[in-house]
N, C-alpha and C positions, 0 to 999 in steps of 0.2 A: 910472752905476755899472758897474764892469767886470765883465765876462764870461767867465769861464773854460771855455778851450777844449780840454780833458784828453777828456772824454765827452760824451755823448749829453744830460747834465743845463744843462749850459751856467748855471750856477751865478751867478746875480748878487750878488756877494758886494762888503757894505760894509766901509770903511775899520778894519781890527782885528779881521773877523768870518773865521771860517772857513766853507766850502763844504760842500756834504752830508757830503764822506769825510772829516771831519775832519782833512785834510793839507793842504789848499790854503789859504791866509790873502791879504787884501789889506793891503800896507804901498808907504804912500806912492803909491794907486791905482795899482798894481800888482800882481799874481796872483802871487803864487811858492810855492812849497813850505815850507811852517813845518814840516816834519819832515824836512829837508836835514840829513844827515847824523847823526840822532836813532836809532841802532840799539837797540832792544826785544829783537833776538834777535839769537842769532851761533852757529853751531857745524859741525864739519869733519864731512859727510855723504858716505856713499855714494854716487854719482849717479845709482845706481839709485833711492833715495827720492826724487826729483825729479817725477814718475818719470819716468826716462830709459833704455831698454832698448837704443837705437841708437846711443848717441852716449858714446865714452869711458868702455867699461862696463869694472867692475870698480877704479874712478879714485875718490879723492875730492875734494870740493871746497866753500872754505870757504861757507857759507849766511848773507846776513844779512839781517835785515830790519828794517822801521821804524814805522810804527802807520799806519792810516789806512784807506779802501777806499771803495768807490762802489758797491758791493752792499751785500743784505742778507739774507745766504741765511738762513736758518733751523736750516743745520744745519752752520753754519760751527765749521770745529775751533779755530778763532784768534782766538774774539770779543774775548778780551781786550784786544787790538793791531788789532783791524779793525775793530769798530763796535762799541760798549759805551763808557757816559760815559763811563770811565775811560780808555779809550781816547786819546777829547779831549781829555782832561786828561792825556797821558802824561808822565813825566819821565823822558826816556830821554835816556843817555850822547851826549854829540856824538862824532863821528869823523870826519875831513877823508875826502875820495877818498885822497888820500896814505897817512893808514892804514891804510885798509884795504887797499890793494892794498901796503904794507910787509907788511902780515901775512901776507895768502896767500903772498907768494914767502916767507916764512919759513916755512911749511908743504909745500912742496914739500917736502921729506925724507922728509916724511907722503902723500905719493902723491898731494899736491893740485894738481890743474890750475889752479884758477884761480877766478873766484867765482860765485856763484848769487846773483839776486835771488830773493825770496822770503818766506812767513810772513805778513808782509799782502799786500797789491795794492799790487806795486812801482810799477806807471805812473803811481798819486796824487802820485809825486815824482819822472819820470822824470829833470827833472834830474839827480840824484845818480844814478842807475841810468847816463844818458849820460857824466855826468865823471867816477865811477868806472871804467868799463867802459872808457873809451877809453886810463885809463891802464894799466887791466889790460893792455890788448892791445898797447897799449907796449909792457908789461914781457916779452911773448910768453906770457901766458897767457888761456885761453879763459875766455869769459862765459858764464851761463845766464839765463834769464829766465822765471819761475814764475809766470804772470799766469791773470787771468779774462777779457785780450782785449779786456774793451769798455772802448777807449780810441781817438782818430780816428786817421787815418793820419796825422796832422800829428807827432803823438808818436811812432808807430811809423818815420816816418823819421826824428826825430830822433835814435835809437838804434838802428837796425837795423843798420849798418853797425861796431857795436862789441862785436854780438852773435851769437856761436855756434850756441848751440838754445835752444829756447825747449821749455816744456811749456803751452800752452792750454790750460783747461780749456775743454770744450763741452757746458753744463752739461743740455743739453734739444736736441732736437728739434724746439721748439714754442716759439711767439710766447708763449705764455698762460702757459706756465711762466718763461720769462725775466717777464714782468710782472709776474706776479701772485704768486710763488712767491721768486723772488731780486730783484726789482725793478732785472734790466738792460735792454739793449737785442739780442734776437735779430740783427738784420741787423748792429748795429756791429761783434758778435762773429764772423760768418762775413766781414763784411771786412775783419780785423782779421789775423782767418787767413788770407783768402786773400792779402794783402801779406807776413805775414809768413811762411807758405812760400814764396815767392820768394828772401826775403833770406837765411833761414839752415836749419839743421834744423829738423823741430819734428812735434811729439809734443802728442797730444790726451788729453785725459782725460774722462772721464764717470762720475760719480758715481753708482750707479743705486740710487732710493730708492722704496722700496714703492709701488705705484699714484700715482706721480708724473710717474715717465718710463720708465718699467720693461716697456711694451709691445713685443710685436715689431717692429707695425709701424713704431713709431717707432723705434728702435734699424738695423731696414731702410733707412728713408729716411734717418737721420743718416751710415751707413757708402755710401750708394749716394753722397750729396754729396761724403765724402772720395774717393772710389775716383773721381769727377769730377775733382774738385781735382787729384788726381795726377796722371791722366791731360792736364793741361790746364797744369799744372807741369812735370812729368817726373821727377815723385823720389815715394817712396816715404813715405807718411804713416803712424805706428804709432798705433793707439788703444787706451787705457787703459779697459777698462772693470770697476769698479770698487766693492766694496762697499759699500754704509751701514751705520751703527752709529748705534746711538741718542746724540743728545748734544746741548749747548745748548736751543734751540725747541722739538726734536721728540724729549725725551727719553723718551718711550711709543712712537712708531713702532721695530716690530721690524727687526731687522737684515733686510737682505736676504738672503734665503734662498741659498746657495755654488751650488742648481742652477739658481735664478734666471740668478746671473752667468753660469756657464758656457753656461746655453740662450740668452745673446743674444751671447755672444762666439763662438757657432755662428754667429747670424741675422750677426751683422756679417763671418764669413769667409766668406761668402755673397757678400760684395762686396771683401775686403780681403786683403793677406797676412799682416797684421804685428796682429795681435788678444791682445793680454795681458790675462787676469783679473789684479785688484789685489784685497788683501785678504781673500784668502781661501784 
């Protein structure tokens, strides 16, 4: 039975079945993307919403995205298109790489640089993420890439090369929380980032939700790893850290408190220079 080799799940997926993220299918014992070119969402954002504070600011740039994911966080804003039956069962528009990168340079009048993947977890389909992306950069415009990282470097080189910045999220500090809490892979995700700062920009993000991961010292040890990375890179990492709001799973946990964020975007310029509150 084939093996898909996207993530850390390695997915033994029969003839017509799909794979945990609902975007991988096997046809004709073969693994490929059944949500190739299947867009659920589309719209021309600021690339600050990305978020992107470093890279092309005040620009925008067309966003699209397509159904599927390999998490399963609980307090996901996109369950609709990321994990939810319905999901599985999407019937979303087809659109070649062709159009979509005919559209963004028809947007460039609109200040748009060029595209963002995004909305679900692009890299359940990186192909169309790679043959989009590499016409974009054809056509001379930049790519973004809006991921949760836990995907092998196998994926990550086959797109790193066609892409600009990237925003990670880096959802924890902690093994137990990626397990038990999002059901990822902690090490896939810090080596997912540490390739892909090499290859292009890229900007972190961290969610921070009530006595989950909301500690000092864990916010300490998370920005002492980046402020490593950099040093070990040579460029400069910005990290989003970043409110919760009650919604989906954990629609009772209260928002995080706005001194909450600020007391640990203190604890992380402890270690960093580039420390942004999000959402608040």
């Amino acid at each position: 039975m084939p093996v898909c080799d996207v993530c850390f799940r390695h997915c033994k997926i029969e003839e017509n079945a799909v794979g945990f993220c609902g975007a991988r299918i096997c046809r004709g014992g073969q693994i490929v993307p059944g949500n190739y070119g299947k867009i659920t969402s589309a719209a021309l954002d600021p690339i600050e919403k990305k978020p992107l504070k470093m890279f092309e600011s005040g620009k925008m740039i067309l966003s699209v995205g397509s159904y599927g994911c390999n998490l399963r966080c609980p307090f996901c804003q996109n369950s609709t298109i990321s994990w939810s039956e319905k999901a599985f069962k999407y019937k979303a528009d087809f659109y070649s790489p062709e159009e979509i990168v005919r559209t963004a340079l028809m947007l460039r009048n609109r200040n748009n640089i060029g595209i963002a993947f995004t909305y679900n977890e692009p890299l359940v389909g990186y192909e169309f993420v790679r043959d989009t992306a590499r016409l974009s950069k054809e056509a001379g415009m930049k790519n973004v890439l809006v991921t949760n990282g836990c995907a092998s470097l196998k994926v990550l080189d086959e797109i790193k090369k066609h892409i600009d910045a990237m925003n990670i999220d880096l959802k924890s500090f902690s093994d137990g929380f990626y397990k038990n809490l999002v059901g990822g892979d902690f090490q896939m995700t810090k080596d997912f980032i540490t390739g892909a700062v090499q290859a292009c920009h890229v900007e972190l993000t961290t969610l921070i939700i009530p006595d989950e991961n909301d500690g000092e010292e864990e916010m300490r040890n998370l920005s002492a790893w980046i402020s490593d990375l950099e040093k070990r890179c040579g460029k400069k990492i910005p990290l989003h850290v970043t409110r919760f709001f009650p919604c989906f799973h954990m629609p009772d946990k209260e928002p995080t408190p706005i001194s909450k964020i600020m007391s640990l975007v203190d604890v992380a310029r402890e270690n960093l220079d580039f420390v942004f509150p999000g959402n608040v």
